[in-house]
MARBA-3410 file (N, C-alpha, C, O; in Angstrom, 1 decimal):
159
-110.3,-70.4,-56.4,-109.7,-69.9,-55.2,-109.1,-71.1,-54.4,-110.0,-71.9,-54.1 ~ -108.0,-71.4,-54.1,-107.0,-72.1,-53.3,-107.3,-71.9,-51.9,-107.3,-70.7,-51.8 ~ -107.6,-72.5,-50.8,-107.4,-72.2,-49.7,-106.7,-73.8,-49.4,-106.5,-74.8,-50.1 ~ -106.3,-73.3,-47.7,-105.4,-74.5,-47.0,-106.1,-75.0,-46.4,-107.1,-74.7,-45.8 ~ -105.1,-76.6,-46.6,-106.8,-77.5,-46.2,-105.7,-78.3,-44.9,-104.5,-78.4,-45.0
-106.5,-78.8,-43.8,-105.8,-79.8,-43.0,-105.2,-81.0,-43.6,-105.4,-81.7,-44.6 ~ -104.2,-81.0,-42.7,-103.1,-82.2,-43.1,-104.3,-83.3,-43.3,-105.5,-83.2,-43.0 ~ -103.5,-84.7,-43.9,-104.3,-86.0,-44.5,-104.8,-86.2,-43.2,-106.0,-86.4,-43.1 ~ -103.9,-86.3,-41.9,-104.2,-87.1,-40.8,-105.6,-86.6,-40.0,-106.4,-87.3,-39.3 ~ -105.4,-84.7,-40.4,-105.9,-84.3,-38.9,-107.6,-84.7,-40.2,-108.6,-85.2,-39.6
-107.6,-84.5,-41.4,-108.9,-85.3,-42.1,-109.6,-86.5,-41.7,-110.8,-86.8,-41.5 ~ -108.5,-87.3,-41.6,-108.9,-88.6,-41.3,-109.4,-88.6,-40.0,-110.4,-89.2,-39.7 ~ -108.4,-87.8,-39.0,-109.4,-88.1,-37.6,-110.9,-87.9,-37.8,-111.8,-88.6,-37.4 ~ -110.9,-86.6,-38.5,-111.9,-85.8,-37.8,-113.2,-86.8,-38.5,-114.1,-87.2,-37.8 ~ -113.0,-87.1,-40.2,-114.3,-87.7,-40.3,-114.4,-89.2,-39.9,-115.3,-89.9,-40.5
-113.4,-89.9,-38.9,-113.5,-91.0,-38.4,-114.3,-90.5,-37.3,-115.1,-91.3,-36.9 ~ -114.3,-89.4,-36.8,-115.0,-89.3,-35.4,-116.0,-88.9,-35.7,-116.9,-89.2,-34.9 ~ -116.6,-88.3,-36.9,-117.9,-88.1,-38.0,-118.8,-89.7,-37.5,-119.7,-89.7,-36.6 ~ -118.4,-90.5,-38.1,-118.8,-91.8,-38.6,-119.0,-92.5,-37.5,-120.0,-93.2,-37.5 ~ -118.4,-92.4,-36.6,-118.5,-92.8,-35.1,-119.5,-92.6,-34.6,-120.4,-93.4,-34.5
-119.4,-91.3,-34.2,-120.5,-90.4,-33.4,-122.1,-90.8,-34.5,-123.2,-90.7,-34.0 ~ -121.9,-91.0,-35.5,-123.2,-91.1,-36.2,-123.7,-92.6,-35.9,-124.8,-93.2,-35.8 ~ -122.2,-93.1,-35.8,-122.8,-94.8,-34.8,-123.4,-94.6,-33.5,-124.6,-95.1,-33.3 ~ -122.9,-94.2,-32.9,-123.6,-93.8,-31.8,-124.4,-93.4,-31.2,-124.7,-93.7,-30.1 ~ -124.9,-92.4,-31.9,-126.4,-91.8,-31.8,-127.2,-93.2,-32.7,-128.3,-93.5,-32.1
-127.0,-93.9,-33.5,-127.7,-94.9,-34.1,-127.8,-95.8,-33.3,-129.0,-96.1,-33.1 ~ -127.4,-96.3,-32.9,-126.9,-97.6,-31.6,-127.8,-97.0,-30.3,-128.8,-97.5,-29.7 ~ -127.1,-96.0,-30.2,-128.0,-95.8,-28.5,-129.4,-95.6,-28.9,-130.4,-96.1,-28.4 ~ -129.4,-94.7,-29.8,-131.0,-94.3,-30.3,-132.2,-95.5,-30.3,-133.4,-95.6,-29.9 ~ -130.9,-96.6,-31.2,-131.7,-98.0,-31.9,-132.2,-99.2,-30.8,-133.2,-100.0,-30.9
-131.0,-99.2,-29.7,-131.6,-100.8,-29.3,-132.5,-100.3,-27.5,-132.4,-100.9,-26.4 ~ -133.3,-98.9,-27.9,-134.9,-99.1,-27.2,-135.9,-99.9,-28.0,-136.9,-100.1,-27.4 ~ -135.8,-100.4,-29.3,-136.8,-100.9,-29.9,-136.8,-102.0,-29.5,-137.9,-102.5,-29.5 ~ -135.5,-102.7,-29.1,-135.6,-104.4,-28.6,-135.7,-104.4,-27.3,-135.2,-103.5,-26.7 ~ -136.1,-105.2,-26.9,-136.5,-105.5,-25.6,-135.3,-106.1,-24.4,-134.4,-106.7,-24.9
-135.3,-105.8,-23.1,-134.0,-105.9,-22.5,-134.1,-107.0,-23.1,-135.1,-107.4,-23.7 ~ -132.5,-107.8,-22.5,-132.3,-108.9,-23.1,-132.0,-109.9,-24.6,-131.4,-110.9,-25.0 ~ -132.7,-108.9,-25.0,-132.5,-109.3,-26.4,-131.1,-109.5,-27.2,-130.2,-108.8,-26.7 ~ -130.9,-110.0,-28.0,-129.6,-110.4,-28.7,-129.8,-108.8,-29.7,-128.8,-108.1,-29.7 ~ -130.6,-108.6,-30.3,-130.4,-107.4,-31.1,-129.6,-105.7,-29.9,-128.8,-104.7,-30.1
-130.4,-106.2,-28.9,-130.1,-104.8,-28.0,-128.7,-105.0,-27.7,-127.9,-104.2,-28.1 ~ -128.6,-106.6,-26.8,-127.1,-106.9,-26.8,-125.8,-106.4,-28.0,-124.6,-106.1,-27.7 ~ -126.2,-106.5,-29.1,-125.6,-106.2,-30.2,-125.0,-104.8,-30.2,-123.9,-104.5,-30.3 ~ -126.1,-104.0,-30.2,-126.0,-102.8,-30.9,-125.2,-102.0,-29.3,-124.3,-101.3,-29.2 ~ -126.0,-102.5,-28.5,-125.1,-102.1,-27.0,-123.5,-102.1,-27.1,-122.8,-101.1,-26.7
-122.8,-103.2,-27.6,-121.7,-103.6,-27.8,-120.9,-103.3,-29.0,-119.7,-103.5,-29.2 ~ -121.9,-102.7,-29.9,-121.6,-101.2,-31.0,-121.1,-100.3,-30.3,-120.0,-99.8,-30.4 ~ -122.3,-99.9,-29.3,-122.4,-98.5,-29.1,-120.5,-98.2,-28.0,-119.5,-97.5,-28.0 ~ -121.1,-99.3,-27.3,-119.9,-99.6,-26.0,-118.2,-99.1,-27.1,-117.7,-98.0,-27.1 ~ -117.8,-100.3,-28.1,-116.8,-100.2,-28.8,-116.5,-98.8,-29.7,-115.4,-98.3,-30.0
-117.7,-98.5,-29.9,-117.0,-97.6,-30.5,-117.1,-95.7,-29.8,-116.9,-94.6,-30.2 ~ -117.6,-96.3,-28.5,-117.0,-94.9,-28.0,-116.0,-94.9,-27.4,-115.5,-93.8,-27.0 ~ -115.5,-96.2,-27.2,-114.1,-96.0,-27.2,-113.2,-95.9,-28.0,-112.1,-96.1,-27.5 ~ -113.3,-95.8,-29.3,-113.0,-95.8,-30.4,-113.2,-94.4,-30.3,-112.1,-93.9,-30.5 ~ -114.1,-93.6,-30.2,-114.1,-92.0,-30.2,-113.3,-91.3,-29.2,-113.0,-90.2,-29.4
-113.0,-91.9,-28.3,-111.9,-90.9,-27.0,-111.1,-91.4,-27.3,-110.3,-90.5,-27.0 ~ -110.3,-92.4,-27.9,-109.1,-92.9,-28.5,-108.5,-92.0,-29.8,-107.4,-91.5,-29.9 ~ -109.6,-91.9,-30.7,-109.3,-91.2,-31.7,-109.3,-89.4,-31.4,-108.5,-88.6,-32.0 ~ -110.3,-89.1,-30.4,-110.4,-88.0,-30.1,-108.6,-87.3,-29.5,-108.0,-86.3,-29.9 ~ -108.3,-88.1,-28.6,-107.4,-87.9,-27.9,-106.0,-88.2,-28.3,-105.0,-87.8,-27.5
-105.7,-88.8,-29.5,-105.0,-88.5,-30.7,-105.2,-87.6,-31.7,-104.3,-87.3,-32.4 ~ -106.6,-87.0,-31.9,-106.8,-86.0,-32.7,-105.7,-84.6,-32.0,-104.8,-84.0,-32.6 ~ -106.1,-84.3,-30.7,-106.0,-84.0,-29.4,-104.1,-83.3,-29.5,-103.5,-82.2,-29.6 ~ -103.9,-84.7,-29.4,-101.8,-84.9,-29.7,-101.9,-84.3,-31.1,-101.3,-83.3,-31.3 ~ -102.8,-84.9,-32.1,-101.9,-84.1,-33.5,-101.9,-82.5,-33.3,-100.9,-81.7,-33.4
-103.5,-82.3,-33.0,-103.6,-80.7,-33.6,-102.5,-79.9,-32.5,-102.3,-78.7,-32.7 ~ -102.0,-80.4,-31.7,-101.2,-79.5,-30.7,-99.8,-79.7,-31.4,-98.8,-79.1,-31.1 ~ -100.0,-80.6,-32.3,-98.2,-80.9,-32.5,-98.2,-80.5,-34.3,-97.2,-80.5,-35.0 ~ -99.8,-80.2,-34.9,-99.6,-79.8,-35.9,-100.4,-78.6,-36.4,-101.6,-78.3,-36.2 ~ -99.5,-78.0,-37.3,-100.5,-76.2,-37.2,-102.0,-76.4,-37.7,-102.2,-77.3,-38.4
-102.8,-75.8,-37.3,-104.0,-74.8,-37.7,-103.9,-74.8,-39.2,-102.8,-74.3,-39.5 ~ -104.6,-75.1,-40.4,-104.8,-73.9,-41.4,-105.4,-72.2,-41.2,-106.4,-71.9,-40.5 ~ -104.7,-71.5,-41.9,-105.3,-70.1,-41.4,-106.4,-70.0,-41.9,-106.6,-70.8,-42.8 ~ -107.1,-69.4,-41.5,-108.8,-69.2,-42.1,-108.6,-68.3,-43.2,-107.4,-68.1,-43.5 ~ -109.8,-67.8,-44.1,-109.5,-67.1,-45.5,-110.0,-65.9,-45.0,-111.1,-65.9,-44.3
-109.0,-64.6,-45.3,-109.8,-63.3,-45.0,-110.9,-63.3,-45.0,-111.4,-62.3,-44.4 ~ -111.9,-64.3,-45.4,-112.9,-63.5,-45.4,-113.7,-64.4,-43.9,-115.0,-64.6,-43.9 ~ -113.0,-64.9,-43.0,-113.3,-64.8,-41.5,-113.3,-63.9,-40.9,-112.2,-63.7,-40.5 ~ -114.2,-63.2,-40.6,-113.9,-62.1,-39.6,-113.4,-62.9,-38.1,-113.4,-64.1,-37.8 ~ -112.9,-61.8,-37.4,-112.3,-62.2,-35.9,-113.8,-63.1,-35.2,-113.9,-64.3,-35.2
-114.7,-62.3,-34.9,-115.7,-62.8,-34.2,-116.2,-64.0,-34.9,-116.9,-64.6,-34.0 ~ -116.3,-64.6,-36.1,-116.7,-65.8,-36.2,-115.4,-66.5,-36.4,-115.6,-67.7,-36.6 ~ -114.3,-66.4,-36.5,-113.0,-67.2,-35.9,-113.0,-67.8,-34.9,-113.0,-69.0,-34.6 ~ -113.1,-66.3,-33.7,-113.3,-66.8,-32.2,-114.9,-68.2,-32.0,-115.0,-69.2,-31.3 ~ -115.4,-67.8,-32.5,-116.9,-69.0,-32.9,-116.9,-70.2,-32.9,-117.5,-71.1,-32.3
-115.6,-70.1,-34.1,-115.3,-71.3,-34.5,-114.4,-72.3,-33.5,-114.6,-73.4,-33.2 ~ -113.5,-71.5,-33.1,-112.5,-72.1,-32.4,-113.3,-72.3,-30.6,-112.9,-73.1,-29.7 ~ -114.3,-71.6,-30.4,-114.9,-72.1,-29.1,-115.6,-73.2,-29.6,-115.1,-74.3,-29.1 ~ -116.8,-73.6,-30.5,-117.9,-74.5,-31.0,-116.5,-76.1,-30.9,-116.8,-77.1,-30.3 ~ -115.4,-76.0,-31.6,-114.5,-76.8,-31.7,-114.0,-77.3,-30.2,-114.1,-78.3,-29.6
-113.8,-76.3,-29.9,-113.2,-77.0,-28.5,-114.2,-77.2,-27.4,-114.1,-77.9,-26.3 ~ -115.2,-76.5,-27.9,-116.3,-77.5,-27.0,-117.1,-78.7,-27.2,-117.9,-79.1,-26.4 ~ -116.8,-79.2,-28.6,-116.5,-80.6,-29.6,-115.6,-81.6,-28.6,-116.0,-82.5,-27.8 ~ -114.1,-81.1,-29.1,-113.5,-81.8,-28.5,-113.5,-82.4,-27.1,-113.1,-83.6,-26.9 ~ -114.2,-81.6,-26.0,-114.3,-81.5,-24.5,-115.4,-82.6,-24.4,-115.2,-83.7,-23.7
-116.8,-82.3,-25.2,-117.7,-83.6,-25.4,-117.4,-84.6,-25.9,-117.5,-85.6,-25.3 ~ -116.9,-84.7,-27.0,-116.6,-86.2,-28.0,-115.5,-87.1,-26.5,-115.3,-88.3,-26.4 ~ -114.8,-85.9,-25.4,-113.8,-87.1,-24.5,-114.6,-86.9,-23.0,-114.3,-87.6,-22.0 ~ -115.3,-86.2,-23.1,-116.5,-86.2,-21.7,-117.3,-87.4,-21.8,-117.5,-88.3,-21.0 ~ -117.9,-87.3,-23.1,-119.1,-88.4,-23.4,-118.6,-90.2,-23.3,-119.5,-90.9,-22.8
-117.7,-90.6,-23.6,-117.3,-91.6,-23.5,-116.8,-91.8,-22.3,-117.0,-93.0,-21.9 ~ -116.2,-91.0,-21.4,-116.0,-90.9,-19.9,-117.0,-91.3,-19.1,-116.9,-92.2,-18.2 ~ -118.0,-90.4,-19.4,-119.5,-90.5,-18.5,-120.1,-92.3,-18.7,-120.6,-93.1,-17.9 ~ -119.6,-92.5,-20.2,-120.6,-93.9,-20.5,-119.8,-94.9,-19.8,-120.4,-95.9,-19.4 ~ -118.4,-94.6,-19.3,-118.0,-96.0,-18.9,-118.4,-96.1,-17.6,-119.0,-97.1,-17.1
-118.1,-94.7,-16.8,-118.9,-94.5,-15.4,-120.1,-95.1,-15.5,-120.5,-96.1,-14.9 ~ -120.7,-94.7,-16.2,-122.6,-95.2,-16.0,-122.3,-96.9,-16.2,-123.2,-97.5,-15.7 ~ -121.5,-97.5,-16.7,-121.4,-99.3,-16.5,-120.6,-99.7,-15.8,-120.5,-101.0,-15.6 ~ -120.0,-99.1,-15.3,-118.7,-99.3,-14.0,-119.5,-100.0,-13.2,-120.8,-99.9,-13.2 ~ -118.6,-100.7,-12.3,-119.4,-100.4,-10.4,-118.9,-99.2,-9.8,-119.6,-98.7,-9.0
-117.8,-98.7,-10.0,-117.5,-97.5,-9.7,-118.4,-96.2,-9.8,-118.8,-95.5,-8.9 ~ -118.8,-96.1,-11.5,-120.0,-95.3,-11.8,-121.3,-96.2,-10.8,-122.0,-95.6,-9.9 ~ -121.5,-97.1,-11.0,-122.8,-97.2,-10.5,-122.8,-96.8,-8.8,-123.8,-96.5,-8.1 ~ -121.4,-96.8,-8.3,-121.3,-96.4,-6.7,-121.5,-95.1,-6.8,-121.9,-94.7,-5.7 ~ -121.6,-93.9,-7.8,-121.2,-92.5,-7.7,-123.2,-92.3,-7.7,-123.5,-91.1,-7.7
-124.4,-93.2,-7.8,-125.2,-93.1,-8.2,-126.0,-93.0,-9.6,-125.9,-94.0,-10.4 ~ -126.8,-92.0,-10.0,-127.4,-91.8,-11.4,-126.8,-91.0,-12.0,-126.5,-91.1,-13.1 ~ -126.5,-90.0,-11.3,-125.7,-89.1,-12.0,-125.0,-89.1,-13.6,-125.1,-88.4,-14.6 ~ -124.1,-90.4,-13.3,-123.0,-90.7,-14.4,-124.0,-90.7,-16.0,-123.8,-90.0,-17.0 ~ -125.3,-91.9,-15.5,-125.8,-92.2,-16.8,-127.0,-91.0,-17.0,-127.4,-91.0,-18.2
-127.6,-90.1,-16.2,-128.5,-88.9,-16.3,-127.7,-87.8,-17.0,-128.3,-87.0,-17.7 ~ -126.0,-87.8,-16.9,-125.3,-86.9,-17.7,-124.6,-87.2,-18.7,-124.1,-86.2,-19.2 ~ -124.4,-88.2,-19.4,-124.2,-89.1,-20.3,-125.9,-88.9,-21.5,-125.9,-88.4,-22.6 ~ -126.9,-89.6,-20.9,-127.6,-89.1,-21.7,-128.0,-87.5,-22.1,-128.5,-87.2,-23.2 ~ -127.9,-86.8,-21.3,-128.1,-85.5,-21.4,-127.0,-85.1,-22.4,-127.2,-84.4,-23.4
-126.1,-85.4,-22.1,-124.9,-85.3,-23.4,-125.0,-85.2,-24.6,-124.4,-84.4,-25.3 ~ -125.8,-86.1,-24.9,-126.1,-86.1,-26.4,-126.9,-85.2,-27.3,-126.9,-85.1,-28.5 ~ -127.6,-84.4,-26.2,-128.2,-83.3,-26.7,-127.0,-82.3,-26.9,-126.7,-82.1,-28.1 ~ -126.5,-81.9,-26.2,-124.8,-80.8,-26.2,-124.3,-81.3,-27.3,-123.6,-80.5,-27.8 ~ -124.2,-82.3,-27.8,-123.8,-83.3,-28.7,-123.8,-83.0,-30.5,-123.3,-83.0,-31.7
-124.6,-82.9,-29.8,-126.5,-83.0,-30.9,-126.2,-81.7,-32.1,-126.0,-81.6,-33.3 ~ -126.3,-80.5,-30.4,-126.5,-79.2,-31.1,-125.2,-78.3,-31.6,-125.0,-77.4,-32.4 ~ -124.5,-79.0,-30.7,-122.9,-78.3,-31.3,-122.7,-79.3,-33.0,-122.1,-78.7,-33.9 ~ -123.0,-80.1,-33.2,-122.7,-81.0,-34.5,-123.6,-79.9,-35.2,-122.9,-79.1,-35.8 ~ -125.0,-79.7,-35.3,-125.5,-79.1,-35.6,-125.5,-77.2,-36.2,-126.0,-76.4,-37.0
-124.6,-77.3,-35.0,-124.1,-75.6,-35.5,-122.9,-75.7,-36.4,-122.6,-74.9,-37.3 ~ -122.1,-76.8,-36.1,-120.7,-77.1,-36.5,-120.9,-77.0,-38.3,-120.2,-76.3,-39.1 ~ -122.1,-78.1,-38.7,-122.1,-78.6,-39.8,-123.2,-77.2,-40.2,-123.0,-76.7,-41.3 ~ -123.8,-76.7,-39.6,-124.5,-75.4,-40.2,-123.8,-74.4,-40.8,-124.1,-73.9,-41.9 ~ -122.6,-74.0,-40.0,-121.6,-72.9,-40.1,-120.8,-73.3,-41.7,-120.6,-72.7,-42.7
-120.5,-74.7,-41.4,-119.6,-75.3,-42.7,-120.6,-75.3,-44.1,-120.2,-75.4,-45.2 ~ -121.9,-75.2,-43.8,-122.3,-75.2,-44.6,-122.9,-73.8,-45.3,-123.0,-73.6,-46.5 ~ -123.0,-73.2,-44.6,-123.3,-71.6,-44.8,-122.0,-70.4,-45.5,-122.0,-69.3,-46.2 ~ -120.8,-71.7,-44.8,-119.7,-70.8,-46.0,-119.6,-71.1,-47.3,-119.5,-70.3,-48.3 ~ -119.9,-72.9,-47.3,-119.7,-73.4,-48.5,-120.5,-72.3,-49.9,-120.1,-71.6,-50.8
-121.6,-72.8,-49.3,-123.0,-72.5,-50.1,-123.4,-70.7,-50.0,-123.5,-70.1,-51.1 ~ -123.6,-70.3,-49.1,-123.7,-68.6,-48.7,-122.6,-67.8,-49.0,-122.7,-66.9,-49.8 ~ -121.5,-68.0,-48.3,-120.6,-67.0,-48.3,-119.5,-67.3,-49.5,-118.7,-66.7,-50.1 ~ -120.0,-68.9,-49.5,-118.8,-69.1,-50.9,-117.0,-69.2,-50.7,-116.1,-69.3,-51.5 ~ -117.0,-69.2,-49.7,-115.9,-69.0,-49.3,-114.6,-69.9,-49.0,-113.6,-69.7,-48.4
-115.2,-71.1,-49.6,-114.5,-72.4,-50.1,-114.1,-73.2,-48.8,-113.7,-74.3,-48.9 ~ -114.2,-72.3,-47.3,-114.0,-72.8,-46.0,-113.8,-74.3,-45.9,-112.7,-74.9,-45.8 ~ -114.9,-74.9,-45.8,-115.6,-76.3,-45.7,-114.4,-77.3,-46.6,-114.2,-78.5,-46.4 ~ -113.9,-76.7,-47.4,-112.8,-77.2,-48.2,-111.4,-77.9,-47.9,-110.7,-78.8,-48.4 ~ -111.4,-76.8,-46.6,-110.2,-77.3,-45.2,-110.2,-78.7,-45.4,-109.3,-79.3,-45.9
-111.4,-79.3,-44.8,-111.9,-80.5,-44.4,-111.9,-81.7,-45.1,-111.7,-82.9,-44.6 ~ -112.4,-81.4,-46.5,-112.8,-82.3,-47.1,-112.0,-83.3,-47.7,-111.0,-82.7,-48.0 ~ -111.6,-84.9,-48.2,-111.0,-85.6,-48.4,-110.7,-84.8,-49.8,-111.5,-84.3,-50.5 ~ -109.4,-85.0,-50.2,-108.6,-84.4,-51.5,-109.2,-85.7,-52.6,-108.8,-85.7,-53.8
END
C-alpha cells in the first residue's frame, strides 16, 4: 500500500524537534541531581537553554513551511473525527513546542523575573501538556502503524 508521505523538509523539521524536545526533558529532568553551582548543572542548563531555542526556531520554520507547503491527505481509512484529532493534538503541539521556549526565556529574563513566578510555575507546568500531547501523538502513530495497519506513521518516516 503506497500512501503520501511529507516533503524531505517538513520530515526533517519534525524529527529535529523529536530529538530536541527529548534533550530537553533530559537536561531539565537531569541537572536536579547536581548541586546549584555545579559545572555539571551549569552544563546541561546551557543544553537545555540552547536548545530550546533551537526548538522555536525550528518550530517556527516548521510553522512557514507547512503554510507554504500542502498537507499529505490522510488514507481513507481516517475517518473525519479522528482527522479532526489529529489536526487539533498537532496544533496544540505546535502552540506548546513555541509557548514553551517563550515562558523559559521569561522565567531567566529580568523582565520575566519582573512579571513574578508565574513565567517559571508555567513553563514547568508545561512540560506536563508537553508530556501528554507527545504521548497521545506517538500513541495514535502507533496504533495505526501496528492496529489499524494503515501505513499512516509512514507520512513521517525518513525514506
Amino acid at each position: 500500500m503506497s500512501i503520501a508521505q511529507y516533503d524531505r523538509v517538513a520530515r526533517w523539521l519534525h524529527w529535529l524537534v523529536v530529538i530536541l524536545v527529548v534533550v530537553q526533558f533530559a537536561t531539565g529532568w537531569g541537572w536536579g541531581n547536581f548541586t546549584k553551582g555545579s559545572t555539571p548543572r551549569f552544563i546541561l542548563f546551557q543544553i537545555h537553554l540552547y536548545s530550546g531555542y533551537a526548538i522555536l526556531a525550528a518550530a517556527l520554520v516548521r510553522l512557514v513551511w507547512r503554510a507554504t507547503h500542502p498537507v499529505p491527505p490522510m488514507p481513507d481509512t481516517v475517518g473525519r473525527l479522528q482527522a479532526l484529532a489529529a489536526r487539533a493534538v498537532h496544533w496544540l503541539l505546535y502552540g506548546c513546542i513555541i509557548l514553551q521556549p517563550v515562558l523559559g526565556i521569561l522565567t531567566i529574563t529580568a523582565f520575566g523575573k519582573s512579571l513574578g513566578t508565574w513565567p517559571r510555575i508555567a513553563h514547568v507546568q508545561m512540560q506536563w501538556v508537553i508530556l501528554a500531547l507527545v504521548g497521545l501523538h506517538v500513541a495514535a502513530a502507533l496504533w495505526h502503524q501496528f492496529v489499524k495497519r494503515d501505513h499512516l506513521l509512514e507520512r513521517m518516516l525518513p525514506s
